[in-house]
C-alpha atoms as a printed R data frame, in Angstrom:
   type eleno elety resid chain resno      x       y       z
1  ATOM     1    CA   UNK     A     1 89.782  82.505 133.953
2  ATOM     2    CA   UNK     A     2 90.960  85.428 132.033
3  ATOM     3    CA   UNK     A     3 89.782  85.074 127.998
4  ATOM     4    CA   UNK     A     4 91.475  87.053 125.078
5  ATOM     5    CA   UNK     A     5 89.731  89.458 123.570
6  ATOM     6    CA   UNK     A     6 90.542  89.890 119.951
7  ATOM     7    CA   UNK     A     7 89.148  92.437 117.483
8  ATOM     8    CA   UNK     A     8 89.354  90.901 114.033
9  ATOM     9    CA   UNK     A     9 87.313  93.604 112.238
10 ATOM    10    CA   UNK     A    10 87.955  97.829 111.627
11 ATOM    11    CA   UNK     A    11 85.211 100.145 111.320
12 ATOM    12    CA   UNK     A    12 86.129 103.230 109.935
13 ATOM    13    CA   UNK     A    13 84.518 106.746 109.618
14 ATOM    14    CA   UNK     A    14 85.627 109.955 108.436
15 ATOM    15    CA   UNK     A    15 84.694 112.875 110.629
16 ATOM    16    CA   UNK     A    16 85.244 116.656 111.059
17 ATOM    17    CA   UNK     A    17 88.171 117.508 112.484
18 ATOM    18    CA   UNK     A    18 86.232 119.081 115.297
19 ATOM    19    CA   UNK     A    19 84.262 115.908 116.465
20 ATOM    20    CA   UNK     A    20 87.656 113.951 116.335
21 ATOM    21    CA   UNK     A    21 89.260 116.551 118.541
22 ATOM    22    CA   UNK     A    22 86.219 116.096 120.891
23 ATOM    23    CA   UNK     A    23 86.382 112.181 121.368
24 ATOM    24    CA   UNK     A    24 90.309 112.591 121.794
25 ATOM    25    CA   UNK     A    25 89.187 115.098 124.656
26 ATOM    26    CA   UNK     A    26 86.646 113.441 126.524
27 ATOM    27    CA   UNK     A    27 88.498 109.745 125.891
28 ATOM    28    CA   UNK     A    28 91.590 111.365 127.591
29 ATOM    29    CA   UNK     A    29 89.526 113.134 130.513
30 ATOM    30    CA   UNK     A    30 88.216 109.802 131.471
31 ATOM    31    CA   UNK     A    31 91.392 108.009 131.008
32 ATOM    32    CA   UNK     A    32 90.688 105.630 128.294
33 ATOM    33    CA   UNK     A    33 92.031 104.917 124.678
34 ATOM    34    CA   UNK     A    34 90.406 106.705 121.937
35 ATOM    35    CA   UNK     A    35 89.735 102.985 120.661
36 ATOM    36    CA   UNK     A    36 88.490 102.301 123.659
37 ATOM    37    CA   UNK     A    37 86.094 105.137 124.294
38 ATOM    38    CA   UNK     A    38 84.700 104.924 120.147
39 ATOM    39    CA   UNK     A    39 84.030 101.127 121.242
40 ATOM    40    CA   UNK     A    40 82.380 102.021 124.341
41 ATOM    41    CA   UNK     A    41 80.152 104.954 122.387
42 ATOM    42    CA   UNK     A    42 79.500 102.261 119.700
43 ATOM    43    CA   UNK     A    43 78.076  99.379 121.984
44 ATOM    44    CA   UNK     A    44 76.127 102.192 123.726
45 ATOM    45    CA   UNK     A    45 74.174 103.212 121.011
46 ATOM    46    CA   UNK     A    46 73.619 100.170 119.768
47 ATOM    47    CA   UNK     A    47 72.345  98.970 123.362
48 ATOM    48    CA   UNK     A    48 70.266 101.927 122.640
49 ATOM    49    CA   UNK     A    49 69.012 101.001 119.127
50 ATOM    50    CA   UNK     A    50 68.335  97.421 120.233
51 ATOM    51    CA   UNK     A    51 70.712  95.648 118.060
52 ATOM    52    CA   UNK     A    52 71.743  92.188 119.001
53 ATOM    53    CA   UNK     A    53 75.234  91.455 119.960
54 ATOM    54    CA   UNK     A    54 77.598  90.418 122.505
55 ATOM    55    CA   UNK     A    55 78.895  93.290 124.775
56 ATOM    56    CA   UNK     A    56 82.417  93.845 125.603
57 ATOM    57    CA   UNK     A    57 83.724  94.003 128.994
58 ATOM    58    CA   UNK     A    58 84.826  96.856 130.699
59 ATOM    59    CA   UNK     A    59 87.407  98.435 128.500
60 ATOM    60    CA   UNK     A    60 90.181 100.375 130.060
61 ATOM    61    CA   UNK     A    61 93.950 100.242 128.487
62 ATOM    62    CA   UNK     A    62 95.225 103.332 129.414
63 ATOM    63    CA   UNK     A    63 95.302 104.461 133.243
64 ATOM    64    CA   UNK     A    64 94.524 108.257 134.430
65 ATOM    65    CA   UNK     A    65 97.202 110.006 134.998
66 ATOM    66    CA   UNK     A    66 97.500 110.477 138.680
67 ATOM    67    CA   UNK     A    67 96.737 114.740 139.546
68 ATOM    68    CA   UNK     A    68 94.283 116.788 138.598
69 ATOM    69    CA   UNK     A    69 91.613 115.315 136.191
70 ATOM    70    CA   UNK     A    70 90.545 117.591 133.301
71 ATOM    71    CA   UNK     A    71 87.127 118.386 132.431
72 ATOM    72    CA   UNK     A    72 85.056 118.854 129.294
């Protein structure tokens, strides 16, 4: 059975223009959201830093275009 997924709460974070252009970059070379990919970076590093919480599923909103698929 399929469950909603909501996201109640923003995080926010001013960055250089530089890193922002990056994420943009590598979210759209692997297909995904930006939201998506800064929620998938997130939960990684705090898999990574230990921190208790509830992962996410899979995340993937926005399909690859079909053709050549850019790299970094």
């Amino acid at each position: 059975m399929f469950d909603a997924i909501t996201f109640p709460d923003r995080l926010t974070a001013a960055v250089p223009t530089e890193l922002a252009e990056a994420v943009r970059l590598t979210a759209a070379a692997r297909g995904l959201t930006v939201a998506d990919y800064v929620r998938g970076s997130v939960q990684a590093r705090l898999m990574l830093d230990g921190a208790r919480f509830r992962p996410l599923p899979n995340l993937q909103r926005h399909a690859a275009r079909p053709g050549r698929v850019r790299t970094l």
